[in-house]
DOZALO-986901 format. One record per residue (C-alpha): residue number from 1; residue in one letter; y, x, z. Coordinates in Angstrom, 1 decimal. Last residue first. Layout:
% residues N
<site><i>NUM</i><aa>A</aa><c2>Y</c2><c1>X</c1><c3>Z</c3></site>
...
This chain:
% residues 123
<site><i>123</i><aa>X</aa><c2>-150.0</c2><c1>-14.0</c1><c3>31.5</c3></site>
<site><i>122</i><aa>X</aa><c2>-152.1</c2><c1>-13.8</c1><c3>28.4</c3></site>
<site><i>121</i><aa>X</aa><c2>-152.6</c2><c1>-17.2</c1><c3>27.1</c3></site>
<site><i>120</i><aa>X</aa><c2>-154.9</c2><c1>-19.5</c1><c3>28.8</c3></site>
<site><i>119</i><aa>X</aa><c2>-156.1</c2><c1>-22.1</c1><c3>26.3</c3></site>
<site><i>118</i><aa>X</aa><c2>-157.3</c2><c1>-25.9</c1><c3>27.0</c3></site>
<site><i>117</i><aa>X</aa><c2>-157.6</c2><c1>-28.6</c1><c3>25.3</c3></site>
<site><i>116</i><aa>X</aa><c2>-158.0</c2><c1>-32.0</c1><c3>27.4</c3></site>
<site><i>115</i><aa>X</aa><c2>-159.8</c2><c1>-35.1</c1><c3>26.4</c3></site>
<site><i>114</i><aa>X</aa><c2>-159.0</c2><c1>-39.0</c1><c3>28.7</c3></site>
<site><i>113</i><aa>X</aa><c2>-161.8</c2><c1>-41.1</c1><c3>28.1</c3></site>
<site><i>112</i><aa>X</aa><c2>-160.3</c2><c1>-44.3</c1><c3>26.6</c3></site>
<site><i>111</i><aa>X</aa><c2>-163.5</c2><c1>-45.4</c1><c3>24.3</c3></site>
<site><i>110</i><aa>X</aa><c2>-162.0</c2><c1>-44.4</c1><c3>20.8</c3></site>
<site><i>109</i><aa>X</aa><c2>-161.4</c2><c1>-40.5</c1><c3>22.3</c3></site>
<site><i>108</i><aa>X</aa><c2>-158.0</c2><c1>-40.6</c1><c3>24.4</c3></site>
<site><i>107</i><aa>X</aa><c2>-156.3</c2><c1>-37.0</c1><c3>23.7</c3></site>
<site><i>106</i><aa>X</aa><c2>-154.2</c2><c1>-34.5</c1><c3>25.5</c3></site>
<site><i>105</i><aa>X</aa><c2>-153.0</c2><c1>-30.9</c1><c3>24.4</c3></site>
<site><i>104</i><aa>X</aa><c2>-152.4</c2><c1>-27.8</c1><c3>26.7</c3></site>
<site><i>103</i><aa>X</aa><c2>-151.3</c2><c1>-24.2</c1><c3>26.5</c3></site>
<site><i>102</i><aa>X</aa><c2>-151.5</c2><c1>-22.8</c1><c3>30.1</c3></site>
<site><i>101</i><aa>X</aa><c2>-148.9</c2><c1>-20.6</c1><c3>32.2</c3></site>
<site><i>100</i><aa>X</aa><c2>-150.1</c2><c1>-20.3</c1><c3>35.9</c3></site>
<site><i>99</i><aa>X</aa><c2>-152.6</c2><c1>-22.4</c1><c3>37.4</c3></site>
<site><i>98</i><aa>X</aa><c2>-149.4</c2><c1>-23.3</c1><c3>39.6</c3></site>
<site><i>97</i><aa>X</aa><c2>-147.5</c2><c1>-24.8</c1><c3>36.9</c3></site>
<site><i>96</i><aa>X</aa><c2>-146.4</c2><c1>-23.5</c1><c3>33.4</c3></site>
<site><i>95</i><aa>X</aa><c2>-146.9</c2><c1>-25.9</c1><c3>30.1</c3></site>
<site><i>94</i><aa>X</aa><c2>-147.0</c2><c1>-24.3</c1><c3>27.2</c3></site>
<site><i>93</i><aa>X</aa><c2>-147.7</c2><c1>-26.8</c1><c3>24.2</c3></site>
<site><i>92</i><aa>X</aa><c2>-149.4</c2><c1>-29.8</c1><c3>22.7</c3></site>
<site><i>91</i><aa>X</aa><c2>-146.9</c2><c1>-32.6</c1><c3>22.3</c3></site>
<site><i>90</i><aa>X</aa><c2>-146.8</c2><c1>-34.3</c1><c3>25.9</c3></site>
<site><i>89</i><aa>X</aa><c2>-149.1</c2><c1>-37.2</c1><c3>27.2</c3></site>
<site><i>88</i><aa>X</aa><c2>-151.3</c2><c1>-39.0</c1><c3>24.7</c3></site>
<site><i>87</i><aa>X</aa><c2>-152.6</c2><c1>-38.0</c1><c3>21.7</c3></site>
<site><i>86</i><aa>X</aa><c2>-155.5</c2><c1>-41.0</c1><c3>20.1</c3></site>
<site><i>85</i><aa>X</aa><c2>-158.5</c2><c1>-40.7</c1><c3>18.8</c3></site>
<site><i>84</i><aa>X</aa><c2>-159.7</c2><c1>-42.3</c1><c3>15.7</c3></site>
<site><i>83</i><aa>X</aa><c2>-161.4</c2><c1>-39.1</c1><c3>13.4</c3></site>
<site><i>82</i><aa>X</aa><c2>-157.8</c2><c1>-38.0</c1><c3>12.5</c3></site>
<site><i>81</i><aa>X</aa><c2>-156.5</c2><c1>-37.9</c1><c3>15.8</c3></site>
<site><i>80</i><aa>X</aa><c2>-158.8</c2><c1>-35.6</c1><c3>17.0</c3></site>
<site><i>79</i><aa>X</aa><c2>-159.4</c2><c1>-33.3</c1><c3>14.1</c3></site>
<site><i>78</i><aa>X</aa><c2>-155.6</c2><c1>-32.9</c1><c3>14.7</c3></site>
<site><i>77</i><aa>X</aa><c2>-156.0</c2><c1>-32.1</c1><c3>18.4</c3></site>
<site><i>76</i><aa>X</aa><c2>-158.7</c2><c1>-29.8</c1><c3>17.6</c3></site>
<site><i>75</i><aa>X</aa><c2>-157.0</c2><c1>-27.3</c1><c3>15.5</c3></site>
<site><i>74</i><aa>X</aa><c2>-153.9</c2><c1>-27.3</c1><c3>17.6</c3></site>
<site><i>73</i><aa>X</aa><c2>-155.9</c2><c1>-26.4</c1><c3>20.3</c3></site>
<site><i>72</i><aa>X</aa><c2>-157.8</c2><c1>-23.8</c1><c3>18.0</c3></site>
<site><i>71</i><aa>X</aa><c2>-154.0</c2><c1>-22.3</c1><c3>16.6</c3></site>
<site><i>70</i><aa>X</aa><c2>-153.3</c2><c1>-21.9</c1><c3>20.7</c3></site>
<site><i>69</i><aa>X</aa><c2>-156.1</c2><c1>-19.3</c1><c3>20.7</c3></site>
<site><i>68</i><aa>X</aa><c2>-159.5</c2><c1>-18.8</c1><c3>22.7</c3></site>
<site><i>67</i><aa>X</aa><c2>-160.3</c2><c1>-22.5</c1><c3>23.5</c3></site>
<site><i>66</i><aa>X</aa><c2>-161.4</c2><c1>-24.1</c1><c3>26.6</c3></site>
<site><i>65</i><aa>X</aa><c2>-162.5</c2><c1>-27.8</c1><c3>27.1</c3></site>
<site><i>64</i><aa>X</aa><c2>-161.4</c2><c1>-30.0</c1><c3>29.6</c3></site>
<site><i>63</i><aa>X</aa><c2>-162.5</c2><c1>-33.6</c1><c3>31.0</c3></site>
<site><i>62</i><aa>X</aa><c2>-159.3</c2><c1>-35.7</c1><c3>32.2</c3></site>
<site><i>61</i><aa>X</aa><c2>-160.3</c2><c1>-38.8</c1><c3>35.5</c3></site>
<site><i>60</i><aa>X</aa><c2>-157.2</c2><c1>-40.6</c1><c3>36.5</c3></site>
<site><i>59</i><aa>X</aa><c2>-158.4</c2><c1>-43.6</c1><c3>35.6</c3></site>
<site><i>58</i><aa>X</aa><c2>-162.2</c2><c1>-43.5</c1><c3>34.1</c3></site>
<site><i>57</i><aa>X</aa><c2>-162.5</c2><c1>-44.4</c1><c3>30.5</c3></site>
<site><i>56</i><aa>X</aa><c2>-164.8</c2><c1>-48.2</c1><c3>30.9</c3></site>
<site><i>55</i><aa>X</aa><c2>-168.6</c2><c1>-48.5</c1><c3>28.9</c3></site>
<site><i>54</i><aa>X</aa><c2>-169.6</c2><c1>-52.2</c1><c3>29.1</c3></site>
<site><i>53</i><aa>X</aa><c2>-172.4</c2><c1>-52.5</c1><c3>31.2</c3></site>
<site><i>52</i><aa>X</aa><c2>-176.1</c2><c1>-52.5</c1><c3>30.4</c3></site>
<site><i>51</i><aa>X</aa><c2>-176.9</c2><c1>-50.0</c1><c3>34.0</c3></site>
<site><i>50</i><aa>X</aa><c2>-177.5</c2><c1>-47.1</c1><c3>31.7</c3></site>
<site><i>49</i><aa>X</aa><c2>-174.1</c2><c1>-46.7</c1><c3>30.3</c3></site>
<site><i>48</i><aa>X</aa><c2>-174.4</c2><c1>-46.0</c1><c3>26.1</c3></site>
<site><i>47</i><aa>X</aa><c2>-174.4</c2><c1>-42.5</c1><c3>26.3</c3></site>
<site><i>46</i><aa>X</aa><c2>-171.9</c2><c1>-39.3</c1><c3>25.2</c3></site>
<site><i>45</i><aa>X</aa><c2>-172.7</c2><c1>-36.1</c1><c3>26.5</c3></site>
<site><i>44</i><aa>X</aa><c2>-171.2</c2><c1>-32.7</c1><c3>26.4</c3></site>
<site><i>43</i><aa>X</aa><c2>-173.3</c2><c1>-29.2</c1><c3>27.3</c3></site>
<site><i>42</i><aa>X</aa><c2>-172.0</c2><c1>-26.0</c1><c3>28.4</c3></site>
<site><i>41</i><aa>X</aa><c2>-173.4</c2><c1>-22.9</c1><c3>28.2</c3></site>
<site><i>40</i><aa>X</aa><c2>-171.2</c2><c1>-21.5</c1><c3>25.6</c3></site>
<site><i>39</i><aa>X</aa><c2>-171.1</c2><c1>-24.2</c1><c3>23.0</c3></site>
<site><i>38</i><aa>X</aa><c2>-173.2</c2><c1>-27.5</c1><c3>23.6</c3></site>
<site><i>37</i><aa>X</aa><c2>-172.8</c2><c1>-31.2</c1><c3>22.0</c3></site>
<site><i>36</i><aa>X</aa><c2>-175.2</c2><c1>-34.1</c1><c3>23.1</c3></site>
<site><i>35</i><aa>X</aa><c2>-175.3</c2><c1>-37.2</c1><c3>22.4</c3></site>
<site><i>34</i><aa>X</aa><c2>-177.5</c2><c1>-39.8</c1><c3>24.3</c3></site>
<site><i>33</i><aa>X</aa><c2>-179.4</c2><c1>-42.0</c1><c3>21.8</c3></site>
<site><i>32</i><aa>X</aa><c2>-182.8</c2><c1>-42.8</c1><c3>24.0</c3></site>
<site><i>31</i><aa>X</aa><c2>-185.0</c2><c1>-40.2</c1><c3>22.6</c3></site>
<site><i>30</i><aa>X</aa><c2>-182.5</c2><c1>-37.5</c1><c3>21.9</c3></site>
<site><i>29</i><aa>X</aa><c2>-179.0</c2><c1>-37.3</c1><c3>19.8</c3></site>
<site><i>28</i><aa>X</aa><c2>-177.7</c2><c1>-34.3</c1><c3>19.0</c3></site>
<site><i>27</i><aa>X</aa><c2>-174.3</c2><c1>-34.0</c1><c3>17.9</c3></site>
<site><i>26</i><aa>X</aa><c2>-173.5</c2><c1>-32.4</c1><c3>14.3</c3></site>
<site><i>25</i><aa>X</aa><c2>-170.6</c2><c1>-30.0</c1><c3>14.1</c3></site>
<site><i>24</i><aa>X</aa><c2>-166.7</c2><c1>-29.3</c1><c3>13.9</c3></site>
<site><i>23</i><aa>X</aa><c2>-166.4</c2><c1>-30.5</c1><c3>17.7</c3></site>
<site><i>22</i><aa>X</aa><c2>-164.0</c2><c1>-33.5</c1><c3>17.2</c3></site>
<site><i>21</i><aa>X</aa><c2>-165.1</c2><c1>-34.1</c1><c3>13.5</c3></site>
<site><i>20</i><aa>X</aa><c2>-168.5</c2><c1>-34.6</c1><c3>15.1</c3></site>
<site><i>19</i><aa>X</aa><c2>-166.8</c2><c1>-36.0</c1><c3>18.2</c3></site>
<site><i>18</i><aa>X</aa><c2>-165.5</c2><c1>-38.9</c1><c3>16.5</c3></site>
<site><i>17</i><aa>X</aa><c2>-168.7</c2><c1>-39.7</c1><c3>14.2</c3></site>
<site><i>16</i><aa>X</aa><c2>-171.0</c2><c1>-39.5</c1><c3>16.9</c3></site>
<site><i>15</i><aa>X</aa><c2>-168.1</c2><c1>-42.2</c1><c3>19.0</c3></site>
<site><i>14</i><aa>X</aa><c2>-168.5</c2><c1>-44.4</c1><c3>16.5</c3></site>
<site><i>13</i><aa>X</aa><c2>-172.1</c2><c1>-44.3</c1><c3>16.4</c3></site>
<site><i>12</i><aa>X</aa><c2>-172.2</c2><c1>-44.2</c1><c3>20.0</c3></site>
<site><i>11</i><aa>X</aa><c2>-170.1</c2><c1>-47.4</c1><c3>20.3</c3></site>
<site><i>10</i><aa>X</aa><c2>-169.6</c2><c1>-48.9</c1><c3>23.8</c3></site>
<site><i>9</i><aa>X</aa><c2>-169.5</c2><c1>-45.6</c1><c3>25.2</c3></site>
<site><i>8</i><aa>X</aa><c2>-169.6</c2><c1>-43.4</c1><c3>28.4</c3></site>
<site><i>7</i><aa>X</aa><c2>-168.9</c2><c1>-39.8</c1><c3>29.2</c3></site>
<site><i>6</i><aa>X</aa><c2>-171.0</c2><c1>-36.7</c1><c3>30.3</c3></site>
<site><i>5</i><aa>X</aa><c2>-170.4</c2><c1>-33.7</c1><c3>31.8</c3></site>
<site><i>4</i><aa>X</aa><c2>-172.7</c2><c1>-31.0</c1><c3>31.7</c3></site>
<site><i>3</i><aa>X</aa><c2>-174.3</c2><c1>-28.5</c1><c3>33.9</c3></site>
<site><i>2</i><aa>X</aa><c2>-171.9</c2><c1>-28.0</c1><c3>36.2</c3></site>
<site><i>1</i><aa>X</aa><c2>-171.0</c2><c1>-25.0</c1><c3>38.7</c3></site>
């Protein structure tokens, strides 16, 4: 259903340097400085906005990202905080709701945006 998703930034050096330790790799930049970090399809972008605003997180807006084991979540949540972000909500952990039993961390990246991980263990 999507193509990418992309979030907004006040800092893209900052914010290379947080997702590069975020994602375990190199972003991509093109022509005008977007970022750009794919795996399995899916593509993430950082940009400076393109209307010369400050970049703002959206309230009540969470972009996820899936994982194959609970050790990756954990994984990610660490590189996370130590590259600047921030953990927010609950400890990483099982969390069982409608969608079923999911293992779940939360982090702010240096702009706001709100970063979820992601696993579904086996039910």
């Amino acid at each position: 259903m999507f193509s990418h998703v992309m979030v907004g930034s006040n800092d893209l050096d900052r914010s290379k340097a947080f997702y590069d330790a975020l994602f375990e790799k190199e972003g991509r930049r093109d022509d005008k400085g977007r970022l750009s970090y794919g795996r399995r399809g899916a593509v993430f972008m950082v940009s400076n906005p393109i209307d010369g605003q400050p970049a703002t997180a959206g309230n009540g807006g969470t972009i996820g990202f899936a994982f194959d084991t609970a050790e990756e979540v954990d994984a990610w949540v660490k590189r996370g905080i130590d590259a600047g972000g921030s953990a927010i909500e609950d400890p990483p952990g099982i969390r069982q709701n409608a969608f079923g039993k999911l293992y779940l961390a939360y982090l702010r990246d240096p702009d706001g945006n709100k970063l979820c991980a992601l696993h579904r263990p086996e039910q």
